[in-house]
N, C-alpha and C positions, 0 to 999 in steps of 0.2 A: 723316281729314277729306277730302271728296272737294271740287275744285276746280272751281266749274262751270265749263266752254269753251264753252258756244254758248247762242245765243239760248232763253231757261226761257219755261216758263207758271207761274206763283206763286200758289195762292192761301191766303189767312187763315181757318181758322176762327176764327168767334166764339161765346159762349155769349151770351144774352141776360137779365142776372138780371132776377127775375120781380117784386122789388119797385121798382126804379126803371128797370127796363128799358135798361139800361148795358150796352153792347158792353164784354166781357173775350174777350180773343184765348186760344186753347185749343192752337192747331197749325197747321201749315204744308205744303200740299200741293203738289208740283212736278212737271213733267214737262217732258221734253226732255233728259236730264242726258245724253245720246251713247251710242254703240253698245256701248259698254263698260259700260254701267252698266245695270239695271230700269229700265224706261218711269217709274214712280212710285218717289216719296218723301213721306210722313209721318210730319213729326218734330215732336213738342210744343214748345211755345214756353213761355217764365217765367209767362204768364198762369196758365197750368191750374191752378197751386198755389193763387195767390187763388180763382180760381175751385171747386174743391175745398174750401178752407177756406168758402167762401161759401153750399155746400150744393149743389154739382153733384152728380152720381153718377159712380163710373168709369165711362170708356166702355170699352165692353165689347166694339167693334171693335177697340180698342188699349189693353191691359189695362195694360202698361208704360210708363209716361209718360217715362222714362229710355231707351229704345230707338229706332233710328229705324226704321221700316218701309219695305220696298223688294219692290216687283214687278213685272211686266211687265203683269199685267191690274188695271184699276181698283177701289182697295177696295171691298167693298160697301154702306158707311157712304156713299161719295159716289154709288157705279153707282143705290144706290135714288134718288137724288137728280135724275136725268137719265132724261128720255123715253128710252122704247127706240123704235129706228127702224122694227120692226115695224106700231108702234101706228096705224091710219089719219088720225087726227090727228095725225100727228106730222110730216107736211113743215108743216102751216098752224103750231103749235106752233112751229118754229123760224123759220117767217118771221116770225112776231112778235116774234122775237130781232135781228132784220135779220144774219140767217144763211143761207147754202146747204145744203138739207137735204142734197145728197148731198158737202157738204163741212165739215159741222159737226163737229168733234171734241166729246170729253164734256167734256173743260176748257172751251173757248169755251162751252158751255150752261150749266156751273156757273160761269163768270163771267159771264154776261148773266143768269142766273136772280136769283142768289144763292142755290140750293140748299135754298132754305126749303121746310118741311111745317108743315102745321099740328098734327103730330101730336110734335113738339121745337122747342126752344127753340132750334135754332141754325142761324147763316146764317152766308153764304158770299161775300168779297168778293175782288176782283183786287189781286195785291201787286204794281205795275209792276215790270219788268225792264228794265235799261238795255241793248240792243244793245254788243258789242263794236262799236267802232267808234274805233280810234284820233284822238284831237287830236279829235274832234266828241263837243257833248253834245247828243245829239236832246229833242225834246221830252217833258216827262212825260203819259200817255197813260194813261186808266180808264175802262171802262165801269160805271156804275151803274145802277139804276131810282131813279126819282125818290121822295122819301118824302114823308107826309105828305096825302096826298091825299085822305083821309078826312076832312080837316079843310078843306079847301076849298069855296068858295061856288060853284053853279051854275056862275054866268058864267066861273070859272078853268077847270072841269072843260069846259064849252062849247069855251073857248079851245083844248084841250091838240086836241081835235078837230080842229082847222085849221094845224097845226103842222107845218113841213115839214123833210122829213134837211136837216142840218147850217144848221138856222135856229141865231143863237145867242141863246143866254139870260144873261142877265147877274144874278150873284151880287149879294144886299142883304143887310146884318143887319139880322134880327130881334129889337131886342133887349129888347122887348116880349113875347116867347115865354113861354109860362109855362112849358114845358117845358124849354126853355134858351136864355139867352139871351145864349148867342152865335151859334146858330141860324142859319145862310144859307140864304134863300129864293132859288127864281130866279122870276125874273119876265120878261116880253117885252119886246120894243121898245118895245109900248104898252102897259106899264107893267102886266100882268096877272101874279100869281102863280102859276105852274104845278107849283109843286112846291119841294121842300126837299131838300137836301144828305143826304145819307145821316149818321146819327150815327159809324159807323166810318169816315169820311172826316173829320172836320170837321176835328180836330189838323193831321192832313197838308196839308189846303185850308191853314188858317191860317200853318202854317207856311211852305211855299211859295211862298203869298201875297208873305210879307214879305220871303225871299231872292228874288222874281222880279218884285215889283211890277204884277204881272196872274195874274188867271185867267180861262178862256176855256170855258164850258161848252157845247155843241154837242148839236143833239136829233140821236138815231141813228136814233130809231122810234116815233110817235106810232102809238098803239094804239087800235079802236073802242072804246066804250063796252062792245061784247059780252067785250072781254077784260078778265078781273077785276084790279081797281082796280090791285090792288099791281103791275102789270106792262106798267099805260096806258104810260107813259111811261119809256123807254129812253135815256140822258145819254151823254154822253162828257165827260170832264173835261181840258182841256190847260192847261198849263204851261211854264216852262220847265225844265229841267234840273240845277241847281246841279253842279258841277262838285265832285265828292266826297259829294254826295247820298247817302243811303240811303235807300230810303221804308220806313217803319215799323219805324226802328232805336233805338227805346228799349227799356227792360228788358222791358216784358212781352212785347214783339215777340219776343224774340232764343229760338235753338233751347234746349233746355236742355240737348243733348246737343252734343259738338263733334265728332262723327259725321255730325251736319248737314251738310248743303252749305253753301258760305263763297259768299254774293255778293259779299261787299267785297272775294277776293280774283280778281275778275275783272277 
């Protein structure tokens, strides 16, 4: 089992099932593991089996759900996933990420994306990493796009328009949601909805919530109207840190190989 030693980039895949549209976690992408080791790592997580039994298909990038995968160049399943820098939309494309085009790694863009196509069913969300940092527990830190926004009235969408970096937006239950209703909208100062909590975040928010007694959501990048819906709006999520924390340490989270990399023993 290899020990991570230095600061990781983490991210979850999710599948999306088609009939209630349920985030199930599939695997776990990393990078940074030190010089001694491949640039990446992709190792399945306990989700994939429900998900399998639920009517996924093998993924046919990672034929062995029991293996972990390790390279120095990024899998193709994710590289199709991320602008190439060639492309002449592609410095505008990452400033709508609030990125530097000539500093953007492909992890930072499949974490500000979420790696979504319209052409599968799966997306791509940031697993926070807690810093080495002896006797200090820094804060918990995520970038998301804001969901829901298709369901939104004019005057919300108007608002997100006029929305500035690190304005903050304050979490509400919805618990009126027909789609769920434990549901957190945010809304503004004045009291306007701008968007919704991402469904593979909510457990974590709620959790968190209740060992830190606040959460603090931050807009990273309000987006024109010209850029499509699902990507108006760019969030940041803070928290505090709980002290022995793991973020997304229940069963269907955890690798299924102990091959994996070990966070907990950082």
């Amino acid at each position: 089992m290899i020990v991570a030693q230095k600061q990781l980039q983490a991210l979850i895949v999710t599948w999306r099932k088609p009939t209630d549209r349920a985030y199930i976690p599939l695997g776990r992408l990393i990078s940074g593991l030190g010089p001694d080791y491949p640039e990446y790592e992709f190792a399945f997580l306990n989700g994939v089996k429900d998900a399998l039994a639920q009517g996924l298909g093998p993924l046919l990038a990672f034929p062995d759900i029991n293996r972990v995968y390790r390279s120095n160049e990024l899998f193709p399943f994710f590289q199709n996933r991320v602008m190439q820098p060639g492309r002449p939309d592609y410095s505008d494309f990452v400033n709508t990420l609030a990125l530097e085009p000539e500093h953007a790694t492909p992890m930072d863009i499949l974490i500000r994306t979420g790696g979504s196509r319209v052409t599968d069913p799966f997306e791509i969300f940031e697993c926070p990493v807690q810093p080495m940092r002896a006797g200090c527990f820094p804060p918990y830190s995520t970038h998301f796009l804001a969901h829901g926004l298709r369901h939104l009235s004019k005057l919300s969408l108007n608002r997100i328009n006029s929305l500035q970096c690190d304005e903050q937006l304050y979490l509400m239950c919805d618990c009126q949601n027909n789609y769920d209703g434990r549901a957190l909208a945010m809304r503004t100062s004045d009291r306007i909805i701008v968007g919704y909590l991402p469904g593979f975040l909510l457990e974590e928010a709620l959790r968190l919530w209740e060992q830190c007694q606040y959460i603090t959501c931050y807009v990273v990048k309000a987006n024109p109207p010209t850029v499509p819906l699902q990507q108006r709006l760019l969030c940041r999520l803070e928290t505090c840190w709980p002290e022995g924390f793991r973020p997304f340490a229940t069963e269907p989270f955890r690798p299924i190989s102990t091959e994996a990399t070990d966070f907990s023993a950082r």
